[in-house]
N, C-alpha and C positions, 0 to 999 in steps of 0.2 A: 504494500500500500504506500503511496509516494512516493515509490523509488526503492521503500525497503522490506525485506524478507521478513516474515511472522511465520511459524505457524502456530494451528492453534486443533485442538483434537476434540473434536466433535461425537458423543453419541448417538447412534440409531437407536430411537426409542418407537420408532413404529415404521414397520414397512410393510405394504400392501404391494406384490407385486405388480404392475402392469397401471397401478391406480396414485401411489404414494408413496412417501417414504419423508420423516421428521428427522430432523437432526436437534440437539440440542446441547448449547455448551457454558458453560460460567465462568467468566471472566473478568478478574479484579472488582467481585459482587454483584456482576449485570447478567443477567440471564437471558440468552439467546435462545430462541425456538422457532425456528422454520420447517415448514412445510412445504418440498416440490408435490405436486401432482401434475398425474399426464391424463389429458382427454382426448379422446375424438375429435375433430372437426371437419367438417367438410371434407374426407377422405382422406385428411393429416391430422400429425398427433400436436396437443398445445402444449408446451408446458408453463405451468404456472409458478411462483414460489409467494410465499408468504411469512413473512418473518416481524417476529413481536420477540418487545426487548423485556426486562423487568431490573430495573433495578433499586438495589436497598438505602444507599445512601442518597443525602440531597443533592450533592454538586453531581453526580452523575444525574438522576432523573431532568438537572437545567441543562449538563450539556447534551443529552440525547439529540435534541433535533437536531444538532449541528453535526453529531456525530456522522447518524443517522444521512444527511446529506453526502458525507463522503462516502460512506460505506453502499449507499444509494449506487452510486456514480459506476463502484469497482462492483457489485453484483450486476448491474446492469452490461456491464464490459465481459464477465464471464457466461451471462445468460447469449448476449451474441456469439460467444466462441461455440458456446455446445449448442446453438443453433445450427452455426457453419458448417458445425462438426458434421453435424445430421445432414444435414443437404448435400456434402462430400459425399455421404456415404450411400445416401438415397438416388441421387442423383436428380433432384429437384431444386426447386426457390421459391420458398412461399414470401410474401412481401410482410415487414414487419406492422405487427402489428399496431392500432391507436392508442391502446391507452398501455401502459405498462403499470 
């Protein structure tokens, strides 16, 4: 994230194959919880992701939305790569979609 290397180990706490799959991780008191899911649509598949934060102290709960805008930025940059990905392999191009 801005130039520099993190990582950070995420739990599967639910996986539906073909439907879903949560990850969730705790990091310096804030609680990350995303959900990918994949649907149908129109003869291709969507995937969706949904991520809610939670955290315990105050100066984290003020800087969330700022955070929240960068972290925005770089899941939005890897939700295009495993777009790509899929269309390399499909051999198709669906046009992105309106709302993200």
């Amino acid at each position: 994230m801005n130039g520099r290397e993190n990582t950070m180990e995420f739990d599967v706490t639910e996986s539906i194959p073909n439907e879903r799959v949560r990850i969730v991780n705790e990091t310096h008191g804030t609680v990350w919880d995303s959900v990918f899911r994949v649907a149908p649509s129109n003869g291709h598949a969507v995937l969706t992701m949904r991520m809610e934060t939670r955290s315990r102290r105050l100066h984290q709960k003020l800087l969330m939305p700022l955070i929240m805008l960068v972290i925005r930025k770089a899941v939005e940059k890897d939700m295009d790569a495993v777009q790509a990905s899929c269309e390399k392999v499909s051999g198709t191009t669906v046009p992105p979609p309106v709302q993200r």
